[in-house]
C-alpha positions in Angstrom: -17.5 -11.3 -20.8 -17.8 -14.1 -18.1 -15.0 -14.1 -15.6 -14.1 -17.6 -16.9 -14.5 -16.8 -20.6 -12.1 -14.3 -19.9 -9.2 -16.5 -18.6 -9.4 -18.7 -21.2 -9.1 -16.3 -23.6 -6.4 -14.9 -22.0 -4.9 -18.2 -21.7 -5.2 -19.1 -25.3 -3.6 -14.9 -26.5 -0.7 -16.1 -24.5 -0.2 -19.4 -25.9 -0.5 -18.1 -29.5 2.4 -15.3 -29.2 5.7 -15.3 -30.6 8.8 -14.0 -31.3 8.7 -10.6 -34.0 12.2 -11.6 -35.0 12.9 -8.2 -37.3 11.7 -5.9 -34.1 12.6 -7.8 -31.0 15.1 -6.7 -28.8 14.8 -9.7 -26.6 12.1 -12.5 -25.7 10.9 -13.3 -22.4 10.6 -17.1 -22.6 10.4 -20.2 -20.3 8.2 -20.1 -16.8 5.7 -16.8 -17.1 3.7 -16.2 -14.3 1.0 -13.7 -14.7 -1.1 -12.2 -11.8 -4.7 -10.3 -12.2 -5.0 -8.4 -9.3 -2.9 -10.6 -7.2 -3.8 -14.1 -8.6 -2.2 -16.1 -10.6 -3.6 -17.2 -13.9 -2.0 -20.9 -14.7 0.0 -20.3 -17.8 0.8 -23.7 -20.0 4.7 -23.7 -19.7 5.5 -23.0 -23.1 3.6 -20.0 -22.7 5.6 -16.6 -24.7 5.5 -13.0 -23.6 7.2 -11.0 -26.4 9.8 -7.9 -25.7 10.2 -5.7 -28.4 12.6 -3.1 -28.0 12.6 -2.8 -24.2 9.0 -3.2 -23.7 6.6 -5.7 -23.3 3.5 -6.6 -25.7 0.6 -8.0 -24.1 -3.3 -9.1 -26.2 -4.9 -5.1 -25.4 -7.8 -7.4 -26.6 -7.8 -9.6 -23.4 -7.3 -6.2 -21.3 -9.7 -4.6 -22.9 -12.9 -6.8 -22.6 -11.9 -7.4 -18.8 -13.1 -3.7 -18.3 -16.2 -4.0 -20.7 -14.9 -2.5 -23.5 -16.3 -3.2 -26.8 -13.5 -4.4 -29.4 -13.5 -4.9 -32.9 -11.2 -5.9 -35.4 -10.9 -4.6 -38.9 -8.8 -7.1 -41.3 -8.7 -5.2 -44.4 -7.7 -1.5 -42.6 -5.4 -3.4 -39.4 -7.2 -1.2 -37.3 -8.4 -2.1 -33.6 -11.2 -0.5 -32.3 -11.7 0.1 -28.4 -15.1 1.8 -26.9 -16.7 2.5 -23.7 -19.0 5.0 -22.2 -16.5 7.8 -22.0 -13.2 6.0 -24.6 -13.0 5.6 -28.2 -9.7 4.2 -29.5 -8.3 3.6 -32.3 -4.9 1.6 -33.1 -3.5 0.7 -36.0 -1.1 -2.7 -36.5 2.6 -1.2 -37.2 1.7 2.6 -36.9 2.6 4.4 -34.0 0.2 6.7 -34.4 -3.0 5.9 -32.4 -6.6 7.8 -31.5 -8.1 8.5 -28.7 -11.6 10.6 -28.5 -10.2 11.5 -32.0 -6.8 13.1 -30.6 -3.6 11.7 -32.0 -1.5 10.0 -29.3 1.9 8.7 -30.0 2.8 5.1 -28.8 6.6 4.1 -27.7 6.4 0.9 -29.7 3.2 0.4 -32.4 0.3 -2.5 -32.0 1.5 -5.3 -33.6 0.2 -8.6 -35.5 1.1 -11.9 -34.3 -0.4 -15.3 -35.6 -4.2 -13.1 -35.4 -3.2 -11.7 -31.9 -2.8 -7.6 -31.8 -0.3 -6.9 -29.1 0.6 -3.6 -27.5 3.0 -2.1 -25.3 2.0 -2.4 -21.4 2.3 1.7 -21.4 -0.1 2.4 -23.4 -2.6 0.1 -21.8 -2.1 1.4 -18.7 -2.3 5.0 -19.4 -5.5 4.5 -21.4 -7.2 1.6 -19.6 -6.8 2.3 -16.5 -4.6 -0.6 -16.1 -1.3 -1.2 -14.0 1.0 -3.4 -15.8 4.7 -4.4 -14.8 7.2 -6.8 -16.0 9.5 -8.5 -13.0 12.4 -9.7 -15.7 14.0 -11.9 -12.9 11.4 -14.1 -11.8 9.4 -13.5 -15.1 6.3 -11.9 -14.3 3.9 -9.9 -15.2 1.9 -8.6 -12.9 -1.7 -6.7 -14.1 -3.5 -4.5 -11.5 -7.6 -3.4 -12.8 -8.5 0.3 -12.1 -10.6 0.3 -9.0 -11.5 4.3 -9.0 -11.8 5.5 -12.7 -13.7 8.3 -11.7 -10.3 10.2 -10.5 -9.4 13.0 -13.5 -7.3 12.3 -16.2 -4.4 14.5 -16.5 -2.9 13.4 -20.0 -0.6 10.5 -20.7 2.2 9.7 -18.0 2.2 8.0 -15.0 0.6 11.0 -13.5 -2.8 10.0 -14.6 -5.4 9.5 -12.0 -6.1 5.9 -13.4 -3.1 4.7 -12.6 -3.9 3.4 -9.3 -0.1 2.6 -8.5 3.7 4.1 -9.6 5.6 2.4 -11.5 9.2 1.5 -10.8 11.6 3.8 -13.2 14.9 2.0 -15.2 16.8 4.8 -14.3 17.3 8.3 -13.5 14.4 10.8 -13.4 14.2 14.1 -11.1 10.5 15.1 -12.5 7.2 14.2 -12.8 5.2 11.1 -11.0 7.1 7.8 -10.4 7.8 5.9 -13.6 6.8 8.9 -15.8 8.8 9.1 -18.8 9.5 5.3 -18.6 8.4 1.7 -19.7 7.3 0.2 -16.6 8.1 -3.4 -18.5 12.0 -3.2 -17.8 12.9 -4.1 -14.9 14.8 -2.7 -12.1 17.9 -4.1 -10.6 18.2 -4.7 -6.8 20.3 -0.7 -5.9 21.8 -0.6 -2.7 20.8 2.9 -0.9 22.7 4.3 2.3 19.2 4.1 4.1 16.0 1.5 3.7 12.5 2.4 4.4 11.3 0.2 7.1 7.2 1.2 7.0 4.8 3.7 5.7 1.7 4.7 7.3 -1.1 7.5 6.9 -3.5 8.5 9.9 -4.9 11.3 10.8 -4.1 13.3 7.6 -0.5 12.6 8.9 1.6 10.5 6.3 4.5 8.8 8.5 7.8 7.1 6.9 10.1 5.0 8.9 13.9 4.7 7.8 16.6 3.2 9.1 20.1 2.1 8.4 21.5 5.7 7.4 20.8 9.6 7.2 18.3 10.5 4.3 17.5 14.1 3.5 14.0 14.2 2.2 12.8 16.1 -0.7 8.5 17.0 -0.5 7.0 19.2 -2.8 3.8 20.1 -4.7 2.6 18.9 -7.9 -0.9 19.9 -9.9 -2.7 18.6 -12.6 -4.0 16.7 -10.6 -3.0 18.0 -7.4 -0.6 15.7 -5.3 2.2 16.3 -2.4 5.4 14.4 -3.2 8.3 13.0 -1.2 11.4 12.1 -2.4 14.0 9.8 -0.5 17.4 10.1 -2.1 20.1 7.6 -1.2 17.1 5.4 0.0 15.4 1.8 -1.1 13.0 -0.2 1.1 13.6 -3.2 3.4 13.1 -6.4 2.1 10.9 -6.7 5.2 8.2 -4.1 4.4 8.3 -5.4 1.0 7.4 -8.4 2.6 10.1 -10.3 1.3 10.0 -9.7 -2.3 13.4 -8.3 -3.8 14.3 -4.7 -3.3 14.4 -4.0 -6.9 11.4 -6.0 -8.4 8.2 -5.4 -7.8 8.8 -2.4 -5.5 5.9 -0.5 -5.5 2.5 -0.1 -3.8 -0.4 2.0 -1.7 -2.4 2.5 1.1 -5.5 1.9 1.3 -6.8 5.3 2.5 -10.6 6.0 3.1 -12.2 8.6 5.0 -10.0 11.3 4.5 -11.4 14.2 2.7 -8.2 16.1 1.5 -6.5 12.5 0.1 -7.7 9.5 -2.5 -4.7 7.4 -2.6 -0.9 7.1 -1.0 1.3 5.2 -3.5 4.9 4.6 -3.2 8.0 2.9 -5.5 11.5 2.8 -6.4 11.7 6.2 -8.3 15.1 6.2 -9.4 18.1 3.9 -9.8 20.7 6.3 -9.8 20.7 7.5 -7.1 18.1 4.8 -5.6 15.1 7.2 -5.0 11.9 6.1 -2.9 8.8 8.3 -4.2 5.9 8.3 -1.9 3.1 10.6 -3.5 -0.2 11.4 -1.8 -2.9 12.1 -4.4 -5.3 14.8 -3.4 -8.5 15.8 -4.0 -8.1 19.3 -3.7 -5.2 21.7 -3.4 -3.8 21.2 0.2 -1.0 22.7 2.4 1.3 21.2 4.6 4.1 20.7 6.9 6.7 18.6 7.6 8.8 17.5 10.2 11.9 15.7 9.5 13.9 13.8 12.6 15.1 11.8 9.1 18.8 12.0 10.1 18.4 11.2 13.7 15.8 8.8 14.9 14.4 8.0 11.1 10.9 9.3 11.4 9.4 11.7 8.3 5.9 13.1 9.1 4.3 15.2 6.2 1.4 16.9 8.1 -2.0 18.0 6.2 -3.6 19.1 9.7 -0.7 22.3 9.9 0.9 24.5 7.0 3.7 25.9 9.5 7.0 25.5 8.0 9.0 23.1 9.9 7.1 22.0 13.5 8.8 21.0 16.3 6.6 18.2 17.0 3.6 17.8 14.5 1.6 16.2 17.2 -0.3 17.6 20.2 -0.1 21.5 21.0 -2.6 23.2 22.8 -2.3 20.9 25.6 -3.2 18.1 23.8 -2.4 14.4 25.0 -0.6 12.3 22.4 -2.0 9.0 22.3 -0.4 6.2 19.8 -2.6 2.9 18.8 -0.6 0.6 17.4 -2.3 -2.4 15.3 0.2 -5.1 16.2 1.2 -7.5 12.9 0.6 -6.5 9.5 1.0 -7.6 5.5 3.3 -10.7 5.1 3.3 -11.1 9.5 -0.5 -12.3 9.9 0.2 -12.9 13.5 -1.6 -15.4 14.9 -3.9 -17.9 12.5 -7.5 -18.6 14.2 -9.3 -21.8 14.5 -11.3 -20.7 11.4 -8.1 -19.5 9.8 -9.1 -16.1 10.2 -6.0 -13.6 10.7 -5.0 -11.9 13.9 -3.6 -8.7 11.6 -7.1 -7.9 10.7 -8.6 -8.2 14.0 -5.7 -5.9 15.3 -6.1 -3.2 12.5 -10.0 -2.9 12.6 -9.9 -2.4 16.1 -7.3 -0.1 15.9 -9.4 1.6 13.3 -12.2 1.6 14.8 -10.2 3.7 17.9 -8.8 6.1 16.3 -12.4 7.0 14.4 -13.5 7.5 18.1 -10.5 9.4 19.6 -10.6 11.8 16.3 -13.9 13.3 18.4 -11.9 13.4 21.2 -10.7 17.6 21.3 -8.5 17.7 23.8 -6.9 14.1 22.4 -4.0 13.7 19.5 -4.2 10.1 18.3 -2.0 8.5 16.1 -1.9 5.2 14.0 1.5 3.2 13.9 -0.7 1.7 10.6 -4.0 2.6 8.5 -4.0 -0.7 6.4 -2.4 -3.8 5.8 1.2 -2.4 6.0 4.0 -4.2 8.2 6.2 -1.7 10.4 9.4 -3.5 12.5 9.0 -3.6 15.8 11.6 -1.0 16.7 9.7 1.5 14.1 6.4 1.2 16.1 8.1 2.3 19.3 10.2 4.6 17.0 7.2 6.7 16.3 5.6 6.9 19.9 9.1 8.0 20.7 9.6 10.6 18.5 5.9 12.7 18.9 6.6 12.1 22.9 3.8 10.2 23.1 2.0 10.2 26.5 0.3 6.6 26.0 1.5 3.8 24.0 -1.4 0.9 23.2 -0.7 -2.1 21.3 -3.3 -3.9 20.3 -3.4 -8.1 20.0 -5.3 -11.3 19.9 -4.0 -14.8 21.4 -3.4 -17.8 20.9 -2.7 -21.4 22.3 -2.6 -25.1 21.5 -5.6 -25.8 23.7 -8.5 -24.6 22.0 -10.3 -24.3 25.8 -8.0 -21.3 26.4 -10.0 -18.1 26.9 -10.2 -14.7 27.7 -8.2 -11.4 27.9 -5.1 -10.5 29.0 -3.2 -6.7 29.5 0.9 -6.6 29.7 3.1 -4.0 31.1 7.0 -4.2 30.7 8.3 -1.3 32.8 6.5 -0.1 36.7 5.8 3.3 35.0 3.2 1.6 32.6 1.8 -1.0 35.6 -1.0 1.8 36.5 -2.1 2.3 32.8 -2.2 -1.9 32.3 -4.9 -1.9 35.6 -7.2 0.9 34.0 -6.7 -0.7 30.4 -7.7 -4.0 31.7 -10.6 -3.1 33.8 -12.1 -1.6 30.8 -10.6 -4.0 28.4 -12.5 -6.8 30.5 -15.8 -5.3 31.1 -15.9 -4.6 26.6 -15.3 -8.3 25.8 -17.0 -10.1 28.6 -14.7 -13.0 28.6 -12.8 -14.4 31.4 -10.4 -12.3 33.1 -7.1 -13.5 32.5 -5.4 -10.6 34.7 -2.7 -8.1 34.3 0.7 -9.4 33.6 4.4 -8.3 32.7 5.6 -9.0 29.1 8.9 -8.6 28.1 7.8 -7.4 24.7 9.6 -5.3 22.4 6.6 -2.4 22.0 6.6 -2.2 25.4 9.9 -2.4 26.9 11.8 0.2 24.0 8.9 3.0 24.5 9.7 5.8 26.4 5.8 6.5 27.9 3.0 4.3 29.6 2.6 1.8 26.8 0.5 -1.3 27.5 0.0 -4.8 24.8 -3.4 -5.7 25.1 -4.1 -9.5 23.9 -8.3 -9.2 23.5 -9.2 -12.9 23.2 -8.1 -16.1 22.2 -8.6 -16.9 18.3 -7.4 -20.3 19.0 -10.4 -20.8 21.0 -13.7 -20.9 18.2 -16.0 -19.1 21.0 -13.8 -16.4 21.1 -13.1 -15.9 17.6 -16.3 -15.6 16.2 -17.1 -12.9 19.4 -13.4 -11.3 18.6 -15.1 -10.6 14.4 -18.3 -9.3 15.3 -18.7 -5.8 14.7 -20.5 -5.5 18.2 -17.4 -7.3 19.9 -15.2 -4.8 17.9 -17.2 -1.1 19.0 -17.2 -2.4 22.1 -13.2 -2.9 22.8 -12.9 0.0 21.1 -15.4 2.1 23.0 -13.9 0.6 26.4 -9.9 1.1 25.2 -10.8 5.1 24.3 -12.5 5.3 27.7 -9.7 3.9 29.5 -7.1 6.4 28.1 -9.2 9.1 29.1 -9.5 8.2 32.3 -6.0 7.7 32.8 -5.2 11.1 31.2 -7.7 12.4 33.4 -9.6 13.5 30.7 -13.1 13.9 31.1 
């Protein structure tokens, strides 16, 4: 079905709801907002969303033909009929008894029929769609996320399956299983005050990293199989409104990483686990059976590494060894803080992180070089957790990596801060390198009083690339060319600093 067909359909299931007045706990009415993957269709204000019994029915039909399933309807038997290349389900209206590949499965709340519309329960859908549904009650939204890797295995019903691409937040307490297993991700969590927040989450290197702050937290990681996953419990914990960008701590709480290029991990996904106590989950799916370690300065500085890379028990320092260097790349900015806007409206965080990227693919050849990411994706970190983590793995370089920006669009070129004498020598080589990779004008080596900069302990350096105000630079700043070659030039700086050859 056309992308448009789709919405209007969609549109028009929503419209034609109603209450089911003999089953309904409660009814979500008034100003619905629903999102498909992140935008919002424009839903006519009268617009109903029905709760029955705790959980919230949705059109499967409008779900269904969004992932090219073929659906028919049956009038005299009230059965639905779902199938694809690999499903074939069967649901029948009032009967919570349903099909799938001819194997009984047993829904929470049974398909129902309202004014011609069959609505089920978001749980169901997700489990055997591959769709992520949740209901925010406050701000009255549902929010729909399509399966973007249906090839991961299928471990049952749950929100343990490997189509579920993201946890669900869990209406109360739970000590087992995946986040949101055993629950209706349709209720919604209340805002839960923990002792501690979590401030930023981050995965490079096969190293997951999670930031805390604001009180001691001691961490629970374990194994799980079928399929195979490392989880890491937070009790007495909830996240910063900050690395939620904003969003209440207790609605909508839940998320991933975009990982790639790791061949041990598929996904990193985190949420509110638990109410009582407020539990953060952070899970890291795997693709094969994996060992690890993890070192845990939770209760002093707030820094929890689990480390893939080492299956010792509890590491000193999970970072360099061997006479390694430690070497930190920090992507400045990040989700809800763009940074600086360019002249075309482009976005400084994504200059920053594909640079960044783009280093630490380089310094991952480097054997005598232990490089890690303050963020992999589009994550935001405080400032203090950045310099937090070069602190903590006693870092021998910090870099931090920037565009610019002014009201003149004529301004141009690159620029290298220092905050402290110890880091002056590291700004020159940076910047000599730093120069020679763009090719714009050389703006010189300055002192910053930045915050990345002044609170780390080692060398650490800000490097502002180019100017995205200026249109010139911009377009050079997003070429892929432009991008090797910072990257290229800030590796081969480090090393010469380090003296490494």
């Amino acid at each position: 079905m056309k992308k448009t067909g789709f919405l209007l359909f969609l549109l028009m299931m929503i419209v034609m709801m109603v209450s089911v007045q003999d089953r309904a706990a409660a009814a979500a009415t008034g100003n619905v907002h629903i999102l498909l993957d992140g935008n919002e269709l424009q839903v006519p204000k009268d617009a109903k969303i029905t709760n029955v019994n705790g959980s919230v029915m949705v059109p499967f039909r409008v779900i269904g033909e969004n992932l090219g399933f073929d659906v028919k309807w049956d009038q005299k038997s009230k059965k639905v009929l779902i199938h694809n290349d690999s499903k074939d389900i069967e649901l029948v209206v009032n009967q919570k008894s349903a099909k799938v590949n001819g194997k009984k499965v047993t829904l929470d709340n049974p398909p129902l029929l309202q004014k011609n519309t069959v609505v089920v329960p978001v749980r169901f859908v997700s489990e055997q769609m591959g769709i992520q549904v949740s209901w925010d009650g406050p701000n009255q939204t549902v929010y729909l996320t399509s399966n973007a890797d249906a090839s991961k295995p299928d471990s049952g019903s749950g929100a343990g399956n490997g189509d579920m691409p993201i946890p669900d937040p869990l209406p109360g307490n739970s000590t087992s299983g995946e986040p949101g297993e055993g629950s209706d991700p349709s209720a919604t969590v209340p805002p839960v005050a923990g002792n501690a927040v979590v401030s930023g989450i981050s995965f490079s290197e096969n190293r997951l990293m999670i930031a805390t702050q604001g009180g001691a937290v001691t961490p629970k990681v374990f194994k799980m199989t079928g399929p195979d996953r490392i989880v890491v419990d937070l009790p007495n914990a909830n996240f910063s409104p900050d690395f939620l960008g904003g969003a209440p701590t207790g609605a909508g709480n839940q998320g991933q990483l975009d990982v790639s290029g790791y061949p041990d991990v598929y996904s990193i996904r985190y949420s509110l686990f638990s109410n009582s106590p407020s539990t953060v989950r952070v899970v890291i799916d795997l693709n094969n059976a994996k060992d690890y370690s993890v070192y845990n300065d939770v209760t002093n500085s707030g820094l929890l590494i689990v480390d893939l890379n080492k299956a010792d028990s509890t590491p000193a320092n999970p970072t360099g060894g061997n006479g390694k260097k430690v070497v930190v790349i920090d992507a400045g900015h990040g989700n809800q803080d763009p940074g600086t806007i360019g002249y075309s409206k482009t976005k400084e965080k994504d200059f920053n992180l594909g640079v960044a990227l783009k280093v630490g693919e380089l310094l991952a050849n480097e054997p005598n070089i232990d490089c890690v990411l303050t963020r992999s994706d589009d994550t935001f970190l405080e400032l203090k957790d950045r310099a937090r983590i070069a602190n903590d793995l006693n870092a021998d370089v910090f870099i931090s990596i920037h565009a610019n920006s002014a009201n003149s669009t004529a301004a141009s070129g690159s620029e290298t801060y220092y905050q402290r004498d110890a880091s002056k020598a590291l700004a020159n080589v940076m910047h000599n390198y730093l120069v020679k990779a763009t090719g714009l004008s050389d703006r010189g080596v300055r002192y910053g009083n930045y915050h990345v900069i002044r609170e780390t302990k080692m060398p650490a350096v800000l490097l502002e690339v180019g100017y995205l105000s200026n249109p010139k630079d911009e377009a050079a700043l997003f070429s892929e060319s432009l991008q090797n070659s910072v990257a290229q030039g800030i590796v081969n700086g480090i090393k010469e600093y380090l003296g490494i050859q």
